[in-house]
C-alpha positions in Angstrom: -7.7 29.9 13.2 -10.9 28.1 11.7 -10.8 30.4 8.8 -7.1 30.4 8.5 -7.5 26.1 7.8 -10.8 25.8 6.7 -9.2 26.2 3.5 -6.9 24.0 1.4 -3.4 26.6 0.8 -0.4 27.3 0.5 -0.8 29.1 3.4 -2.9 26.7 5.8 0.4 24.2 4.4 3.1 26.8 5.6 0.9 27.8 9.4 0.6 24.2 10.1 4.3 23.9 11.2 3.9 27.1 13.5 0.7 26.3 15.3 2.8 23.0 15.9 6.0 25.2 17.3 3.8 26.6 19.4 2.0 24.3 20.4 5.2 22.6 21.4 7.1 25.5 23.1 7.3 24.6 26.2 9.1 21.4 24.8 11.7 23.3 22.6 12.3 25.6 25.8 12.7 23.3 28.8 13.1 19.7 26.9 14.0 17.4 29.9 10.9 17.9 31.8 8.9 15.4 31.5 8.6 15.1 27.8 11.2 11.5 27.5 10.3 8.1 28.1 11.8 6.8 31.2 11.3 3.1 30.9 14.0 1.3 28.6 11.1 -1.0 28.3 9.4 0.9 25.6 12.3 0.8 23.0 12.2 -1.9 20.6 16.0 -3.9 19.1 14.5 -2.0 15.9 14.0 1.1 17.3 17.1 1.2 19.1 19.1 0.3 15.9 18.2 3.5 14.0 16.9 6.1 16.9 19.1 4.4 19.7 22.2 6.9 19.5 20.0 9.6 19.4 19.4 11.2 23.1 16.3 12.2 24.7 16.0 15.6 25.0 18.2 16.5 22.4 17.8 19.2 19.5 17.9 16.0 17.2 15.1 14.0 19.7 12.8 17.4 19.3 13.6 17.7 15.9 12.5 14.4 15.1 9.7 14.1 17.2 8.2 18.0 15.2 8.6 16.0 12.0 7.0 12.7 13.2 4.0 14.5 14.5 3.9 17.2 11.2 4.1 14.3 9.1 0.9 12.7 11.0 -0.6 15.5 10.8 -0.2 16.3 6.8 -1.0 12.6 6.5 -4.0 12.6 8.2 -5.4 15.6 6.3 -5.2 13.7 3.1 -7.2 11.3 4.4 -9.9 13.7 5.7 -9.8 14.9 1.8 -9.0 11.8 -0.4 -12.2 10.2 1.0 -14.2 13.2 1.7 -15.0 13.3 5.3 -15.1 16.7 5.3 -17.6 19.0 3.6 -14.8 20.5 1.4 -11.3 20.6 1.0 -9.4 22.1 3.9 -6.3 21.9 6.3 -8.5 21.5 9.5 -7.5 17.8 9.7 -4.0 18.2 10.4 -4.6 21.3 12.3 -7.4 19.6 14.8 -4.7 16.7 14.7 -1.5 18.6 16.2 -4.1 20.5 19.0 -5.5 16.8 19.6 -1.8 15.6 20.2 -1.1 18.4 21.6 -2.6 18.3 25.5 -0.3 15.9 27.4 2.9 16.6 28.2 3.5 13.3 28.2 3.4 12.8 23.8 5.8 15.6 23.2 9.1 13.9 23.1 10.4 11.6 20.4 8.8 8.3 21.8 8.1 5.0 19.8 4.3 5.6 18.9 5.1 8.3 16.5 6.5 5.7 13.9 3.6 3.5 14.9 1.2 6.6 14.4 2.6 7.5 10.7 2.4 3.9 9.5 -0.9 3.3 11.0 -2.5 6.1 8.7 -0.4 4.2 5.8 -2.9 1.4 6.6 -5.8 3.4 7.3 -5.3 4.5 3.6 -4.6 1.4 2.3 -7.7 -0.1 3.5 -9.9 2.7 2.6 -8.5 2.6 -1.0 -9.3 -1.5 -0.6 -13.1 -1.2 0.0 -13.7 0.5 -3.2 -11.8 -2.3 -5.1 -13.5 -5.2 -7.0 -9.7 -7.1 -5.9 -8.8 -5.2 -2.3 -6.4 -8.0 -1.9 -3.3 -6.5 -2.3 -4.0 -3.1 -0.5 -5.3 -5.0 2.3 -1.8 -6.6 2.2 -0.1 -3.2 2.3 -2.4 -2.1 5.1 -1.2 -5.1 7.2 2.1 -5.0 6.0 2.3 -1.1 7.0 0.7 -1.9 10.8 3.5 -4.5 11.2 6.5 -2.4 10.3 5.2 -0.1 12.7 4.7 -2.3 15.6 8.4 -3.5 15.3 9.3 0.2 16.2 6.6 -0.1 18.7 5.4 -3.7 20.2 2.5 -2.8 22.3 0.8 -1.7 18.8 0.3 -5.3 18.4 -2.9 -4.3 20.8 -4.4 -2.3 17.8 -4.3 -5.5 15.5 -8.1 -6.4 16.7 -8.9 -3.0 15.5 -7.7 -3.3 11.9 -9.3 -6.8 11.7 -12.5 -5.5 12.9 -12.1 -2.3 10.3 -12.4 -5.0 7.1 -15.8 -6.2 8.2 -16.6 -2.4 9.0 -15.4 -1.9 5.2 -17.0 -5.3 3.6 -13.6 -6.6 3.0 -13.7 -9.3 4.8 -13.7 -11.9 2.4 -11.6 -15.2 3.1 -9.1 -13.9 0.5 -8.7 -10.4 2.4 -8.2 -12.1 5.8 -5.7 -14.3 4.2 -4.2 -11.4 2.7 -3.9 -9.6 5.8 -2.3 -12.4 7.7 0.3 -12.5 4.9 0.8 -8.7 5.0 1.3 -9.5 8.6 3.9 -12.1 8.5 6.1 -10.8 5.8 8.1 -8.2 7.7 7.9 -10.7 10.6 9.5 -14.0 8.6 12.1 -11.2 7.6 13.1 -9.9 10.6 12.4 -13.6 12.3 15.0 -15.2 9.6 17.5 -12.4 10.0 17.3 -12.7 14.0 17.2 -16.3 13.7 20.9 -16.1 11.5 22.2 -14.1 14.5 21.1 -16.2 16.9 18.7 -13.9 18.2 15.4 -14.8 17.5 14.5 -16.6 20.8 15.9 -13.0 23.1 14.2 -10.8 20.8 11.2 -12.4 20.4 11.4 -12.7 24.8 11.3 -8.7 24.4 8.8 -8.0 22.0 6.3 -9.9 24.5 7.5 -8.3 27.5 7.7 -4.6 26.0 3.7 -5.7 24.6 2.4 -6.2 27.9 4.0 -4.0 30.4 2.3 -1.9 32.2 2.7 2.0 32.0 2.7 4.1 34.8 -0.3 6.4 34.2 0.3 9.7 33.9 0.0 12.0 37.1 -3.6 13.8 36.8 -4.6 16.8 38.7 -7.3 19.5 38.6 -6.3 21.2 35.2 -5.3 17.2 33.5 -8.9 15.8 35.2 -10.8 19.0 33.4 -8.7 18.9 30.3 -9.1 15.2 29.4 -13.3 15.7 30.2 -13.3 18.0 27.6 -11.2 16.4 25.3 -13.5 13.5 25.4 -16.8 15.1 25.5 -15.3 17.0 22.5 -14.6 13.5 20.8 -17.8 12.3 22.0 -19.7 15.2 20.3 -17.8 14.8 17.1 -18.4 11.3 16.9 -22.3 12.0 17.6 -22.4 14.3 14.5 -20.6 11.6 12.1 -23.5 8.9 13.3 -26.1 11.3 12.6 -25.1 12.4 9.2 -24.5 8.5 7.9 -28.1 9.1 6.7 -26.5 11.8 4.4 -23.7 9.8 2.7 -23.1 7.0 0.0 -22.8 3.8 0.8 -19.1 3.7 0.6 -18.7 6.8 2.0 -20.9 5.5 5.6 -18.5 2.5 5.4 -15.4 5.0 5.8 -17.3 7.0 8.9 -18.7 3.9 10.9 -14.9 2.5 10.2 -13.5 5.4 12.1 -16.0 6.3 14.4 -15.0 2.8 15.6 -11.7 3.3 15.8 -11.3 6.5 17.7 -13.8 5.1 20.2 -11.6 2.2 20.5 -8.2 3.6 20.7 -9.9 6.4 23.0 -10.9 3.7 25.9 -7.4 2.0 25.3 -6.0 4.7 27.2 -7.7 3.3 30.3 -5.7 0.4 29.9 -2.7 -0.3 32.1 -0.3 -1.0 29.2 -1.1 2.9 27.9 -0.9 6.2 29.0 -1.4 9.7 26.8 1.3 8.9 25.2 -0.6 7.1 22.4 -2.5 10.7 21.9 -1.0 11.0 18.5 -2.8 7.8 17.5 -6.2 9.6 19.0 -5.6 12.4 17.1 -5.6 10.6 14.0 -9.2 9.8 13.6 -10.2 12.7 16.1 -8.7 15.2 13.7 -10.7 14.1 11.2 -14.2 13.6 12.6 -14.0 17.2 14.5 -12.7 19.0 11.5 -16.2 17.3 9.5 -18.0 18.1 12.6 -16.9 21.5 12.4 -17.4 22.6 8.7 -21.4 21.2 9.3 -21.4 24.3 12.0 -23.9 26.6 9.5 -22.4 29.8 12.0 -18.9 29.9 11.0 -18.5 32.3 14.2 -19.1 29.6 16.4 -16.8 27.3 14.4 -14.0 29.9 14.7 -14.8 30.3 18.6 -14.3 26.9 19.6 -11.6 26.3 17.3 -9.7 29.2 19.1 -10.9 28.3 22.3 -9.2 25.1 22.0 -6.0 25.9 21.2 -5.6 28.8 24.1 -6.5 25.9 26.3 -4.3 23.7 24.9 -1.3 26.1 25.3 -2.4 27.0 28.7 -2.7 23.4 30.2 1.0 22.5 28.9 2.2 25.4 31.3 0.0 25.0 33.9 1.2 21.1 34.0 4.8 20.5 35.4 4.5 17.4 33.6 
């Protein structure tokens, strides 16, 4: 598999979506157990006015939720390549992406942070492209803007905010005139949707929502043996990955370290958000954003591509073991 995606094809391009399908089997065979979102307290007015009349566990809700997560996937890739995280071109970002996203049963099903996820690595790009801008103004506009439109799909990513904010100083775009930026990139889709609800008369019930959907608590997913083991290695696999991008900032230009510490950062971050009582693994797809990225740099600096291949493979068999061995 390393070798397969360790190379940037037509081929890797076409493979991607059928290490997904099967990654996702178990989903596509049995797709009422334990793959939907229970709580009505997760769907947003947005969300339920264009995804609303589609039912979970549907062909359409699996349908949708391959694409959301394929997209994420190709999307994150490009940023592993456009700024060069990786030794050389390849597909390994998207690939370590879908296994990353891939280990819960929990973030299979068509669930609000997918839409969050793909707009978060709009902003992600936006802000990368910003930092190597004499005027990062209006991309740190779109960044914010992006974030925003996402979080109206899902509210609770209103908790990542912090995180974006802290990514400018990361990126030494933090500038008066950015931050004021950002805040209007943040309040543009929000005066939209606030004046349209506010014509309807709906303002004050929808705004009620969006606050009570932020800060509800999740019931954490049911861990056992084989989800106890399997999250300790995801994380000491993240942790190892994260390791090797800190040791090789010695390595890189100066914009290029700004880009690493950035998302080193943020996968630490978004990693011990899980521990939180408003998440569960659902958010894995947001993990598996900058995790994708930092193992698939960690893994081209492997100098024995044999090893490289070995734990590549070795991941994915025990990714598509665990999803069986889990009832979910």
């Amino acid at each position: 598999m390393f070798k397969l995606f360790n190379r940037n094809t037509v081929g890797a391009y076409v493979a991607l979506p059928i290490l997904l399908i099967l990654l996702r089997l178990r989903l596509i065979l049995y797709p009422l157990e334990g793959f939907t979102p229970l709580s009505t307290d997760l769907f947003t007015p947005v969300w339920n006015n264009i995804f609303g009349h589609v039912e979970m566990g549907s062909t359409l809700s699996i349908a949708l939720s391959l694409f959301f997560i394929l997209i994420v996937a190709y999307t994150t890739n490009s940023i592993c390549n456009t700024f060069h995280f990786a030794e050389h071109q390849s597909m390994l970002a998207a690939m370590y992406c879908i296994v990353i996203s891939s280990g819960f049963v929990i973030s299979y099903g068509l669930h609000p942070v997918h839409i969050f996820a793909l707009f978060f690595c709009l902003a992600l790009i936006s802000l990368f492209k910003a930092s190597d801008k004499s005027k990062p103004m209006p991309l740190v506009y779109n960044a914010f803007l992006f974030a925003t439109i996402g979080f109206l799909f899902w509210s609770k990513g209103l908790w990542y905010f912090p995180l974006l904010f802290f990514l400018l100083f990361f990126l030494r775009i933090s500038g008066i005139r950015c931050v004021l930026a950002a805040l209007l990139g943040l309040l543009t889709p929000l005066s939209a949707y606030a004046t349209w609800l506010f014509l309807h008369d709906k303002f004050i019930v929808t705004a009620q929502q969006y606050w009570q959907m932020c800060v509800v608590d999740i019931p954490f997913f049911r861990m056992g043996i084989y989800t106890i083991s399997y999250s300790c290695l995801v994380v000491a696999t993240l942790f190892f990955a994260v390791l090797n991008a800190i040791g090789n900032l010695p390595k890189l230009s100066i914009l290029e370290s700004r880009y690493t510490r950035s998302l080193t950062f943020a996968t630490t971050l978004i990693v011990a958000s899980i521990a939180l009582p408003q998440f569960s693994f659902e958010i894995l797809p947001l993990v598996a954003i900058s995790g994708g990225i930092l193992l698939a740099a960690m893994m081209q600096r492997i100098k024995n591509y044999a090893w490289a291949e070995l734990l590549t493979t070795a991941m994915i068999v025990i990714t598509i073991a665990i999803q069986w061995l889990v009832k979910g």
